[in-house]
mmCIF file of the N, C-alpha and C atoms, coordinates in Angstrom:
data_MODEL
# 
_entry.id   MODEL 
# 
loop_
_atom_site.group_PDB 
_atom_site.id 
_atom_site.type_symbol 
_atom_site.label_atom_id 
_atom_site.label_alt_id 
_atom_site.label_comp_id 
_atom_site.label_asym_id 
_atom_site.label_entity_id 
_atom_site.label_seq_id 
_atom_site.pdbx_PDB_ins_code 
_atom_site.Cartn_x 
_atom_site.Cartn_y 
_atom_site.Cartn_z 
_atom_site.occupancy 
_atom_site.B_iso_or_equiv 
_atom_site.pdbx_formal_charge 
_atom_site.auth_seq_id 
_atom_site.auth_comp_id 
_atom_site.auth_asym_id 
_atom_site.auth_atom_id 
_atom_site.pdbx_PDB_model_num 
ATOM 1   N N  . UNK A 1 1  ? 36.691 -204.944 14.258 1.00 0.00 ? 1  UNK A N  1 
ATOM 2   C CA . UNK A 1 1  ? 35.242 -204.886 14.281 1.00 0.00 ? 1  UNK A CA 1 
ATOM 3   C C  . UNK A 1 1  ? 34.805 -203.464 14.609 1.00 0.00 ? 1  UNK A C  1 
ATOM 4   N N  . UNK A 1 2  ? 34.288 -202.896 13.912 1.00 0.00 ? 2  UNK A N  1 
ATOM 5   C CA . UNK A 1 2  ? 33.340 -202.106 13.812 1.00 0.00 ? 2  UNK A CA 1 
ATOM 6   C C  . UNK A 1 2  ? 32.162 -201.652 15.058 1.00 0.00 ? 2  UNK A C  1 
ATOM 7   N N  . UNK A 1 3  ? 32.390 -200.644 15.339 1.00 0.00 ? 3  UNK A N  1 
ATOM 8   C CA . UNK A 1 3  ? 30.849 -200.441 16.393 1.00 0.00 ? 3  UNK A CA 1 
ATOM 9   C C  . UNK A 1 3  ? 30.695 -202.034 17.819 1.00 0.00 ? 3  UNK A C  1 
ATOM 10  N N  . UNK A 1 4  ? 31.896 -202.283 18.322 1.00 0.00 ? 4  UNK A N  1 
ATOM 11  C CA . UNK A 1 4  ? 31.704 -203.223 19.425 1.00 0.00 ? 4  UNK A CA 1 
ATOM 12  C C  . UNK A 1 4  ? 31.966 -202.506 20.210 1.00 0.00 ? 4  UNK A C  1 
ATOM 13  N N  . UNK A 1 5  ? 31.235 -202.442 21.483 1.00 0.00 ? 5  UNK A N  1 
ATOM 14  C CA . UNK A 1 5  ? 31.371 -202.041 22.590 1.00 0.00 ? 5  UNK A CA 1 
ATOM 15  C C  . UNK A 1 5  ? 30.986 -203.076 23.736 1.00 0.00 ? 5  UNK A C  1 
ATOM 16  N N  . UNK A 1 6  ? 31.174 -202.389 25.069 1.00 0.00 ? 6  UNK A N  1 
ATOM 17  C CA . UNK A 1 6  ? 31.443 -203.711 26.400 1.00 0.00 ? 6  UNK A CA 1 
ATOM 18  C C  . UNK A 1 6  ? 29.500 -203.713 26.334 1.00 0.00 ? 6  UNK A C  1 
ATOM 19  N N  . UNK A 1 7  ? 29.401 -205.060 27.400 1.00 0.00 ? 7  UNK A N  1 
ATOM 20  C CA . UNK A 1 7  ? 28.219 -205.731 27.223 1.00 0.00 ? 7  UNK A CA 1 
ATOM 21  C C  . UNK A 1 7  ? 28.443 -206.158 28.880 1.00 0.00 ? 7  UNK A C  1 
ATOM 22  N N  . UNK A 1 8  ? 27.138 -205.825 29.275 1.00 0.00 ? 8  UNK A N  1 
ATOM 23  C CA . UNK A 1 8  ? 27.090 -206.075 30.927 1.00 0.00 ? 8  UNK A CA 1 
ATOM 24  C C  . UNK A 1 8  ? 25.657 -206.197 31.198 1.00 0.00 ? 8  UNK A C  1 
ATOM 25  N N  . UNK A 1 9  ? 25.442 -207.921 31.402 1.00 0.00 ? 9  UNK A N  1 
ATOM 26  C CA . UNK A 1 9  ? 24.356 -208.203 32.060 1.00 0.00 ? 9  UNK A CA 1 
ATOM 27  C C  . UNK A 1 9  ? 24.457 -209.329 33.262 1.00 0.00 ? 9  UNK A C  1 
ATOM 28  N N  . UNK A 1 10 ? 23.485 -208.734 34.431 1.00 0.00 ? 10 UNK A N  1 
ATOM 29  C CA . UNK A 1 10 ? 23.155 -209.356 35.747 1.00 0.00 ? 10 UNK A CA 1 
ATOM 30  C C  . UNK A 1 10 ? 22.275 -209.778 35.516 1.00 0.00 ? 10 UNK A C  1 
ATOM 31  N N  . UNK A 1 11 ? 22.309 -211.238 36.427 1.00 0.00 ? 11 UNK A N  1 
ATOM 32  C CA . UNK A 1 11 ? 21.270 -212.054 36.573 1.00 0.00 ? 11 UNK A CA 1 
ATOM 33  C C  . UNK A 1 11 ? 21.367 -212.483 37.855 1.00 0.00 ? 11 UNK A C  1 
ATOM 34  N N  . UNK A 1 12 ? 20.411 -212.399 38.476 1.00 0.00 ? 12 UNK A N  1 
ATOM 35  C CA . UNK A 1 12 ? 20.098 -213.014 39.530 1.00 0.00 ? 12 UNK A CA 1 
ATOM 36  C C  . UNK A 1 12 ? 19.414 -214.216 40.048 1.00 0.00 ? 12 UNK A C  1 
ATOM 37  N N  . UNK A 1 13 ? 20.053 -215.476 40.473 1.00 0.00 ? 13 UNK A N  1 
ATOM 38  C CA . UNK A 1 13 ? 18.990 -216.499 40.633 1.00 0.00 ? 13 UNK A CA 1 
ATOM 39  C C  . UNK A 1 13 ? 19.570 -217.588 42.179 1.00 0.00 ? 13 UNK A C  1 
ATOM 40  N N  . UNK A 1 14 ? 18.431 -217.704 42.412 1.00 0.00 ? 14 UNK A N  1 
ATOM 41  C CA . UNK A 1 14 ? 18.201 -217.750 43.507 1.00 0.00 ? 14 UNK A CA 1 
ATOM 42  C C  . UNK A 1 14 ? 17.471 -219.811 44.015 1.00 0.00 ? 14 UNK A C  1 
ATOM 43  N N  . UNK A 1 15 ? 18.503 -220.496 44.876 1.00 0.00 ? 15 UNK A N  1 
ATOM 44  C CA . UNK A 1 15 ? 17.495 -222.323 44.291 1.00 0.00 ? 15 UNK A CA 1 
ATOM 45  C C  . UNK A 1 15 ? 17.068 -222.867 45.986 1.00 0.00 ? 15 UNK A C  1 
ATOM 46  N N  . UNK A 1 16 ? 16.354 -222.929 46.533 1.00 0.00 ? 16 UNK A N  1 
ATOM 47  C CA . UNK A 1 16 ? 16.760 -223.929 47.583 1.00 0.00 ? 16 UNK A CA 1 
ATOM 48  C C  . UNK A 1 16 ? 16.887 -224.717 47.311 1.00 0.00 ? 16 UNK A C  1 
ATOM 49  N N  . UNK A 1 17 ? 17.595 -225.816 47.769 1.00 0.00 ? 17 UNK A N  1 
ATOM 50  C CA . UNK A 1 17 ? 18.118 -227.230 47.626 1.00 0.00 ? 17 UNK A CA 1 
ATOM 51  C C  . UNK A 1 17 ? 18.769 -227.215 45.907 1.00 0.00 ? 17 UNK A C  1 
ATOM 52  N N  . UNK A 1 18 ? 18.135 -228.103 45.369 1.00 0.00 ? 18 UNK A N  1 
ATOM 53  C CA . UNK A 1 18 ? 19.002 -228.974 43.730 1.00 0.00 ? 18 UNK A CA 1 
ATOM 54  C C  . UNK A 1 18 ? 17.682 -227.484 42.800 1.00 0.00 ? 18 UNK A C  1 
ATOM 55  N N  . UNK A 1 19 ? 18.533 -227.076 41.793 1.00 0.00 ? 19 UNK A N  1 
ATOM 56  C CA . UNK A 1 19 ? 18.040 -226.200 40.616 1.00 0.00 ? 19 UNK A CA 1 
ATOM 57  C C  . UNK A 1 19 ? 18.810 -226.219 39.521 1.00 0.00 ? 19 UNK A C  1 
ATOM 58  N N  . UNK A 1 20 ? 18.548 -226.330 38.708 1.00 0.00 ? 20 UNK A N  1 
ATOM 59  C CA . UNK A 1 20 ? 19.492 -226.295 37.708 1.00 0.00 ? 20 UNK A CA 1 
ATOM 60  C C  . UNK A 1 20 ? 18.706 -225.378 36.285 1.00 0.00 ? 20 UNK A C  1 
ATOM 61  N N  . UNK A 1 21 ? 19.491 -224.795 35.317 1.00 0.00 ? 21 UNK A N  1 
ATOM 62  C CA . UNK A 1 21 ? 19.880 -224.441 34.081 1.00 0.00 ? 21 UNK A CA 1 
ATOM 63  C C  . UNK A 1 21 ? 20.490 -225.298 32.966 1.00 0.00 ? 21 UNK A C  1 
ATOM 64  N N  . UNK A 1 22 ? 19.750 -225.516 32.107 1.00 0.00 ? 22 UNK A N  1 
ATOM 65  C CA . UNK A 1 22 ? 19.936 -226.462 31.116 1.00 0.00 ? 22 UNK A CA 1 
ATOM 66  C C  . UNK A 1 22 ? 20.627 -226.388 30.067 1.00 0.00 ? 22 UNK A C  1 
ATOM 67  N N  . UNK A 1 23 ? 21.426 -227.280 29.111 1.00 0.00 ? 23 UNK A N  1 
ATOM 68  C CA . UNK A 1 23 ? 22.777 -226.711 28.759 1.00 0.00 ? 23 UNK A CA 1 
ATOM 69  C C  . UNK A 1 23 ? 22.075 -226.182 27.309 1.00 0.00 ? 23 UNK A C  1 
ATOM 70  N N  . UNK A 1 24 ? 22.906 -224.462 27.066 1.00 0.00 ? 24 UNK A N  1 
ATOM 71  C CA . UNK A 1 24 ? 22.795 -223.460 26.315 1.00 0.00 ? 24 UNK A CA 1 
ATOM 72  C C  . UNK A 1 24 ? 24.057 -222.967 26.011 1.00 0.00 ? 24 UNK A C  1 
ATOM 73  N N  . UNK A 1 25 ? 23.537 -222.017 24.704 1.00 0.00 ? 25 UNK A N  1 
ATOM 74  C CA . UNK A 1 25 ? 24.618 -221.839 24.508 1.00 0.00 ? 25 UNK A CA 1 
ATOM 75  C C  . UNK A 1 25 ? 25.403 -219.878 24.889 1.00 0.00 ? 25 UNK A C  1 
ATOM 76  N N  . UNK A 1 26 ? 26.668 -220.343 24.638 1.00 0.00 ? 26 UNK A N  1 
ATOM 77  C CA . UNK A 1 26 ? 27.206 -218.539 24.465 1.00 0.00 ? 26 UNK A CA 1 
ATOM 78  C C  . UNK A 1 26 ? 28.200 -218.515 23.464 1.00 0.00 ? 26 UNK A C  1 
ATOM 79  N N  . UNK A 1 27 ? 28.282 -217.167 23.284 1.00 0.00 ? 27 UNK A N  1 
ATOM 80  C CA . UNK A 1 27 ? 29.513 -216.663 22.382 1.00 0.00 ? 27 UNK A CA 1 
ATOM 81  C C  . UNK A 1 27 ? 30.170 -215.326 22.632 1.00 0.00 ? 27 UNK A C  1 
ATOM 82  N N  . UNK A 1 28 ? 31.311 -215.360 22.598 1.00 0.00 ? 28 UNK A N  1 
ATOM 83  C CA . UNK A 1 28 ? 32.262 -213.654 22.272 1.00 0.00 ? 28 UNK A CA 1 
ATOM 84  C C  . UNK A 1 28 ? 32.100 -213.223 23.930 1.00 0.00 ? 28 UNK A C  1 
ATOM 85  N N  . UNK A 1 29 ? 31.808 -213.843 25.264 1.00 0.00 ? 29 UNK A N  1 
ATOM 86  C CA . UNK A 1 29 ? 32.034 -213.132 26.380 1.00 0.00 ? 29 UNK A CA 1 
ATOM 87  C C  . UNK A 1 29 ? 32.228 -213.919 27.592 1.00 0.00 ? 29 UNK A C  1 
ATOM 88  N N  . UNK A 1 30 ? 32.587 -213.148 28.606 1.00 0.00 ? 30 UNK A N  1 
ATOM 89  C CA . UNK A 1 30 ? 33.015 -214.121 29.851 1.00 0.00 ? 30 UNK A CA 1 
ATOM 90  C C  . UNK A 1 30 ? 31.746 -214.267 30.637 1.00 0.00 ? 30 UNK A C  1 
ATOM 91  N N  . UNK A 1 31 ? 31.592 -215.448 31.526 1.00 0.00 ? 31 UNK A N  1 
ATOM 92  C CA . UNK A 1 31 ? 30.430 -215.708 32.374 1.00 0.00 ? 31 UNK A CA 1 
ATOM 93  C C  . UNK A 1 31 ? 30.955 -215.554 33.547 1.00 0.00 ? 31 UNK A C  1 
ATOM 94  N N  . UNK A 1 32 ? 30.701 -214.608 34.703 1.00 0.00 ? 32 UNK A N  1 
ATOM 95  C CA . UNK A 1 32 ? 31.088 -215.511 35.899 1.00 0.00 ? 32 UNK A CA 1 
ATOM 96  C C  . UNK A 1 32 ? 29.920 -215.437 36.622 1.00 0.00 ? 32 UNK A C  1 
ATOM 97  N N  . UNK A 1 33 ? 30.150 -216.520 37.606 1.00 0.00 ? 33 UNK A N  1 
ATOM 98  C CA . UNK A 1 33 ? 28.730 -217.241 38.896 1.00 0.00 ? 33 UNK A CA 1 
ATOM 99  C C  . UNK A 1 33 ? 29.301 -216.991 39.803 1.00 0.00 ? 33 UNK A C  1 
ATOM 100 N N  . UNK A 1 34 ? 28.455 -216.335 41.271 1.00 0.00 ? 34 UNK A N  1 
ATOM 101 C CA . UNK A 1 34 ? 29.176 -216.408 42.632 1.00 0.00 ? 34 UNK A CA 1 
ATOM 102 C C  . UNK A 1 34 ? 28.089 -216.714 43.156 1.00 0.00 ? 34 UNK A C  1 
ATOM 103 N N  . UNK A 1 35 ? 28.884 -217.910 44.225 1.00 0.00 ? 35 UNK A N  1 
ATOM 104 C CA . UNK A 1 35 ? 28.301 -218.573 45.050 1.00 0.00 ? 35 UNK A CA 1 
ATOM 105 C C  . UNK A 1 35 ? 28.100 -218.086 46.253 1.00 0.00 ? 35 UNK A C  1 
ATOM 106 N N  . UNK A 1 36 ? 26.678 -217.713 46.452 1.00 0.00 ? 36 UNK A N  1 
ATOM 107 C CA . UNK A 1 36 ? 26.836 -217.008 48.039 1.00 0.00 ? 36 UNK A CA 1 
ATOM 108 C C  . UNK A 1 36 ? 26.552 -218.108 49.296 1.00 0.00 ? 36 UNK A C  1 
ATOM 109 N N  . UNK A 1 37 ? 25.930 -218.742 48.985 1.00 0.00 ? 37 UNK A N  1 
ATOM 110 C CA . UNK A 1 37 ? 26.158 -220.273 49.909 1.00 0.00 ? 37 UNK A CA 1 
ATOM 111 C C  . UNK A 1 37 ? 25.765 -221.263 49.425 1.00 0.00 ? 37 UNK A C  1 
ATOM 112 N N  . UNK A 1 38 ? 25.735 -222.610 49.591 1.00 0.00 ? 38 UNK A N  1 
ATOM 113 C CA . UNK A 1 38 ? 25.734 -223.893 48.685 1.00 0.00 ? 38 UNK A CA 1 
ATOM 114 C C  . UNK A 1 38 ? 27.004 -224.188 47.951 1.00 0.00 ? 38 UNK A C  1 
ATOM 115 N N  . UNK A 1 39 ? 26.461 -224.568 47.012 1.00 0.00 ? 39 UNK A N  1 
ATOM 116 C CA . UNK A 1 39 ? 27.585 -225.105 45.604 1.00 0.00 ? 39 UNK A CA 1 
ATOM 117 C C  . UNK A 1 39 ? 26.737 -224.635 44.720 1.00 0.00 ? 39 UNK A C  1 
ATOM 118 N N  . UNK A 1 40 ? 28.178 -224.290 43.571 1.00 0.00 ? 40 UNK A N  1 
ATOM 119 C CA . UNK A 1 40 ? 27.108 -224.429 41.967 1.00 0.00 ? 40 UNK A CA 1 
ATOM 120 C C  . UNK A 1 40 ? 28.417 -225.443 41.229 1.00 0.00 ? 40 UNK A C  1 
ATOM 121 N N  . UNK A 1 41 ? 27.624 -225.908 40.479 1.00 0.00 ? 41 UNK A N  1 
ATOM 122 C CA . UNK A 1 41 ? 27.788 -227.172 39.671 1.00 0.00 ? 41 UNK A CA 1 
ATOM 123 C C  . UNK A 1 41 ? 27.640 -226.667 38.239 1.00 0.00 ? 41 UNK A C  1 
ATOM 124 N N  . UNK A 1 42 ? 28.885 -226.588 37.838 1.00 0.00 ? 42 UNK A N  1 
ATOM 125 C CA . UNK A 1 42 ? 29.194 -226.599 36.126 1.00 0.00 ? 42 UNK A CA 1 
ATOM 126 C C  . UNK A 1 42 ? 29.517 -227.681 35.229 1.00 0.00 ? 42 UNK A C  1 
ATOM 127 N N  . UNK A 1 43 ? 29.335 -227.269 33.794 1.00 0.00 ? 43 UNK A N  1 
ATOM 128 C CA . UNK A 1 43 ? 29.457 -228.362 32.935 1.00 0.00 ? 43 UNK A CA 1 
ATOM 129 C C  . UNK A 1 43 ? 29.282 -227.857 31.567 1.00 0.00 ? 43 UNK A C  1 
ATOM 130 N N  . UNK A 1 44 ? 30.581 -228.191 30.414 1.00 0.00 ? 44 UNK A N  1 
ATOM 131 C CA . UNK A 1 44 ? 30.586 -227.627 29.445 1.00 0.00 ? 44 UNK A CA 1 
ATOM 132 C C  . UNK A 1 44 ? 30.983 -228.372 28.137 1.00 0.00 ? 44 UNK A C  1 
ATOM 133 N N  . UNK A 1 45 ? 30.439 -228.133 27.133 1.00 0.00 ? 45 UNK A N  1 
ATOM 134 C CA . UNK A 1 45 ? 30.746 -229.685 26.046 1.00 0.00 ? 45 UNK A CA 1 
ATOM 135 C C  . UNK A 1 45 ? 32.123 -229.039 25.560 1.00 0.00 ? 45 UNK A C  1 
ATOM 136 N N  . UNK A 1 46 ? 33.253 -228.679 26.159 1.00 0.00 ? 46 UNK A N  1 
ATOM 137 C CA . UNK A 1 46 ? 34.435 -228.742 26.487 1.00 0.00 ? 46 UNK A CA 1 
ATOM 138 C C  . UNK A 1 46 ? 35.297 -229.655 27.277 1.00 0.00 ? 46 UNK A C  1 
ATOM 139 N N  . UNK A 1 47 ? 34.193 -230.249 27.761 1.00 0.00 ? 47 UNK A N  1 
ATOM 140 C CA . UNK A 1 47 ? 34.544 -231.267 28.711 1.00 0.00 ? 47 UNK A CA 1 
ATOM 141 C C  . UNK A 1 47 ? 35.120 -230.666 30.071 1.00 0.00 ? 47 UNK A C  1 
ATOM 142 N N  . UNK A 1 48 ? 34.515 -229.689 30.254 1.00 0.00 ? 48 UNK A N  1 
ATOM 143 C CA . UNK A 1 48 ? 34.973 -229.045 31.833 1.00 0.00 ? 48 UNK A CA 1 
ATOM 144 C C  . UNK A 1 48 ? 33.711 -229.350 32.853 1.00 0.00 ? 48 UNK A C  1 
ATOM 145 N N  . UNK A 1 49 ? 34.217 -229.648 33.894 1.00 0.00 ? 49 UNK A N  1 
ATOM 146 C CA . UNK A 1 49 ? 33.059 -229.845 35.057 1.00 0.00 ? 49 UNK A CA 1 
ATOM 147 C C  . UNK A 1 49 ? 33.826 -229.704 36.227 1.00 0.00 ? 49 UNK A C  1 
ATOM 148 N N  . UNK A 1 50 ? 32.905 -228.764 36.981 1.00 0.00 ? 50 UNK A N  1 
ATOM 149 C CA . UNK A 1 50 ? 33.522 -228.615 38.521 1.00 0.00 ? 50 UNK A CA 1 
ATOM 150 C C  . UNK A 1 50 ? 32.451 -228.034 39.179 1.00 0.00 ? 50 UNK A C  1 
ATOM 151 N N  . UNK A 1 51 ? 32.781 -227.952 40.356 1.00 0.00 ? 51 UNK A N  1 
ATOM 152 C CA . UNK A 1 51 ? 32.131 -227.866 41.674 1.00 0.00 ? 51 UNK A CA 1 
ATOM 153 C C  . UNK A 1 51 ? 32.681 -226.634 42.497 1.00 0.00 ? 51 UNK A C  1 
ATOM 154 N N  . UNK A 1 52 ? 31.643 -225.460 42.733 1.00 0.00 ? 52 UNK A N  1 
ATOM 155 C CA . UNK A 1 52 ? 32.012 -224.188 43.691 1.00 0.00 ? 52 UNK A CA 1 
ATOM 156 C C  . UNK A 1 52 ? 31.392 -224.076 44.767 1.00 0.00 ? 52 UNK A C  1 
ATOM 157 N N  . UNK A 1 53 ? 32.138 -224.263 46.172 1.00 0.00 ? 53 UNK A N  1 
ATOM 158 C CA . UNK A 1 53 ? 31.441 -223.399 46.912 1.00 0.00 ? 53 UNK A CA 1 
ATOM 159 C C  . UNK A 1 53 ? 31.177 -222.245 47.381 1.00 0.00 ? 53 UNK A C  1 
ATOM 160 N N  . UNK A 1 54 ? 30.199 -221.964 48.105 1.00 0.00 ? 54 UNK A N  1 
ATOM 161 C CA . UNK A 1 54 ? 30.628 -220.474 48.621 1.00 0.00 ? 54 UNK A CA 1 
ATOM 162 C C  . UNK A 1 54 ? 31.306 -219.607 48.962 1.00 0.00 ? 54 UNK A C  1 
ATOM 163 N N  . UNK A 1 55 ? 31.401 -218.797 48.080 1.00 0.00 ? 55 UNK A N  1 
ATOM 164 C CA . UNK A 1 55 ? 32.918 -217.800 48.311 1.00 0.00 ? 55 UNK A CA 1 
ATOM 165 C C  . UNK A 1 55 ? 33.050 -218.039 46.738 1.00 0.00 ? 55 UNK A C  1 
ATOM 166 N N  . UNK A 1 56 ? 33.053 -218.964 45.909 1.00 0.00 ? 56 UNK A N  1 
ATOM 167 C CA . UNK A 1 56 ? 34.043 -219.534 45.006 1.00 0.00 ? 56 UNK A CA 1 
ATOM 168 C C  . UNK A 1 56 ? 33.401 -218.680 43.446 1.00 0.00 ? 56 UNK A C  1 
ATOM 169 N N  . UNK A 1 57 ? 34.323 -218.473 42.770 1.00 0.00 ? 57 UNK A N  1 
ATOM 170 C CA . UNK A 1 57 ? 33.750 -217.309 41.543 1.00 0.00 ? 57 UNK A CA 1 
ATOM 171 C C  . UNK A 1 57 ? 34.439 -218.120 40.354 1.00 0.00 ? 57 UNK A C  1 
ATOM 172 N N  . UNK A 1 58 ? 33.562 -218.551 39.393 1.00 0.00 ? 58 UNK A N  1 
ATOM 173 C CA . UNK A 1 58 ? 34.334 -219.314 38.071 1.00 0.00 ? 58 UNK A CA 1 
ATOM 174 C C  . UNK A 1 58 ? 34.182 -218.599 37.229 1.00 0.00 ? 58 UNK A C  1 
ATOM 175 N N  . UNK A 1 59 ? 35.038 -218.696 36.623 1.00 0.00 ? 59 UNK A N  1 
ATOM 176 C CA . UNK A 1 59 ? 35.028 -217.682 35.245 1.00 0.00 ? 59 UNK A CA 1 
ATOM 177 C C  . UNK A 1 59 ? 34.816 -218.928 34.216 1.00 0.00 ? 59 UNK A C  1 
ATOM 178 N N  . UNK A 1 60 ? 34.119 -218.339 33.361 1.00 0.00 ? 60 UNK A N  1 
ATOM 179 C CA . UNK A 1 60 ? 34.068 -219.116 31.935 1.00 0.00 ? 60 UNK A CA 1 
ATOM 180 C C  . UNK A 1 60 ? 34.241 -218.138 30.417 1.00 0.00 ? 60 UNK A C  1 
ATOM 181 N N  . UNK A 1 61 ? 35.267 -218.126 29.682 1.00 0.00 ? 61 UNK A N  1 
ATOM 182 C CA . UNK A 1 61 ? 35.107 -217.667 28.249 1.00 0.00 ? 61 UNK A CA 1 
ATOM 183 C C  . UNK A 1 61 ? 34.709 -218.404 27.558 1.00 0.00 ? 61 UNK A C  1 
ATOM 184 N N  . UNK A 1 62 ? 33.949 -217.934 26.779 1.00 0.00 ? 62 UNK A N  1 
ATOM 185 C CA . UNK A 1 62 ? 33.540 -218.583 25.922 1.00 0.00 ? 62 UNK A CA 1 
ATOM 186 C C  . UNK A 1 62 ? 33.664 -218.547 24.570 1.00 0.00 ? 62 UNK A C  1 
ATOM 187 N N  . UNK A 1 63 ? 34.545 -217.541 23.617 1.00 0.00 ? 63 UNK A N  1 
ATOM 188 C CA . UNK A 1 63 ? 35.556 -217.324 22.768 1.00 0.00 ? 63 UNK A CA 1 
ATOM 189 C C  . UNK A 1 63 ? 34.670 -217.792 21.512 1.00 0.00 ? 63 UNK A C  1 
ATOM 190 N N  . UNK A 1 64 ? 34.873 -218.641 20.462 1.00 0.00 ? 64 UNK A N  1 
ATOM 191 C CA . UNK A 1 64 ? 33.926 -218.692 19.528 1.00 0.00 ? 64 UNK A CA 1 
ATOM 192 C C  . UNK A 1 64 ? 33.060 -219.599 19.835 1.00 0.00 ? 64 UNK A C  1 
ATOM 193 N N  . UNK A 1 65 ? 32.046 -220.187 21.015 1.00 0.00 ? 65 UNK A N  1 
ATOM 194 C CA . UNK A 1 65 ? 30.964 -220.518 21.417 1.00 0.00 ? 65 UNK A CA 1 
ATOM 195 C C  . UNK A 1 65 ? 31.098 -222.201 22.346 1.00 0.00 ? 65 UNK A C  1 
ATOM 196 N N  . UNK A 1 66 ? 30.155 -221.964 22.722 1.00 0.00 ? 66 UNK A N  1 
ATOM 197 C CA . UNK A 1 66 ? 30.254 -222.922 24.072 1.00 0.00 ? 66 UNK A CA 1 
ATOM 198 C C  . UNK A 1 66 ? 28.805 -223.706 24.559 1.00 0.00 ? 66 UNK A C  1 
ATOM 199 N N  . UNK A 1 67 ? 28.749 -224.437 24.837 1.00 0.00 ? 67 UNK A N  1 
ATOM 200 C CA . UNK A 1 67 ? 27.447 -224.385 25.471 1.00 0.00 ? 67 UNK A CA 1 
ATOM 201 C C  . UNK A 1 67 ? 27.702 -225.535 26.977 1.00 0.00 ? 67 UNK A C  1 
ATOM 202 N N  . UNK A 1 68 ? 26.922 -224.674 27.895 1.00 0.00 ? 68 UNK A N  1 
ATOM 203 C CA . UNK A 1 68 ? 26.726 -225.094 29.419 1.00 0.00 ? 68 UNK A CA 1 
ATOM 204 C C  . UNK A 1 68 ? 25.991 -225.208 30.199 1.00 0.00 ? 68 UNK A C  1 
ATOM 205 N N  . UNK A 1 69 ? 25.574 -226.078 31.243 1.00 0.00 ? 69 UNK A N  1 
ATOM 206 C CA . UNK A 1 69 ? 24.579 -225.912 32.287 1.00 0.00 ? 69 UNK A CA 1 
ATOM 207 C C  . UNK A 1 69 ? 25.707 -225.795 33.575 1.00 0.00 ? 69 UNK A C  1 
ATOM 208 N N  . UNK A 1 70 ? 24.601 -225.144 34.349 1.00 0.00 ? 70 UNK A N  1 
ATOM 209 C CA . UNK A 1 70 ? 24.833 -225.072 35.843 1.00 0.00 ? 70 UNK A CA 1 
ATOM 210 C C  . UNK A 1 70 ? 23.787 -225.761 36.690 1.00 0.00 ? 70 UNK A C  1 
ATOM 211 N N  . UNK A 1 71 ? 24.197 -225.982 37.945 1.00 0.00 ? 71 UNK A N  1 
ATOM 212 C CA . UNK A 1 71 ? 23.145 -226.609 38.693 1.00 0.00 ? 71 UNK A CA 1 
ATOM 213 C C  . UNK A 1 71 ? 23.452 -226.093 40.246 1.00 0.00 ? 71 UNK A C  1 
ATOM 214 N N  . UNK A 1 72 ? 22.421 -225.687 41.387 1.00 0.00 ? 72 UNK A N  1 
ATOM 215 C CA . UNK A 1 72 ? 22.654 -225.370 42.573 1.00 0.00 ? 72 UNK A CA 1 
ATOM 216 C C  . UNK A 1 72 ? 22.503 -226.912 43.072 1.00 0.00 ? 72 UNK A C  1 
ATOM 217 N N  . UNK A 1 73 ? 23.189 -226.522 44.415 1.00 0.00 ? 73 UNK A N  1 
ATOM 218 C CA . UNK A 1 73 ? 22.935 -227.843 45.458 1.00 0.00 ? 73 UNK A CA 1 
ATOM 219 C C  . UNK A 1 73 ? 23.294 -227.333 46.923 1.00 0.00 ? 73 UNK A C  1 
# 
């Protein structure tokens, strides 16, 4: 491929109690979430689902496309 270069975006978000992100999609890059206290709650029509707590850093690729929600608690 032609003209690819690295791709770096932050997001910041922030829930008290239950918040969630509704399932979307990605392609061609890695996701990761860190939990600075609570849990976050994943879920992917890969059939992956798990549970992080604080401290805990998930990686997700997402390789030729994916789609996922997260949820705080």
């Amino acid at each position: 491929m032609d003209h690819l270069g690295p791709l770096f975006y932050w997001a910041w978000a922030e829930a008290e109690g239950y918040g969630g992100i509704a399932l979307h999609p990605h392609k061609a890059f890695e996701i990761l979430s860190y939990a600075l206290k609570g849990e976050i709650g994943h879920y992917d029509t890969l059939k992956n689902r798990s549970r992080v707590k604080a401290g805990g850093v998930p990686v997700m690729e997402t390789g030729s496309g994916v789609y996922h929600e997260e949820e705080t608690a």
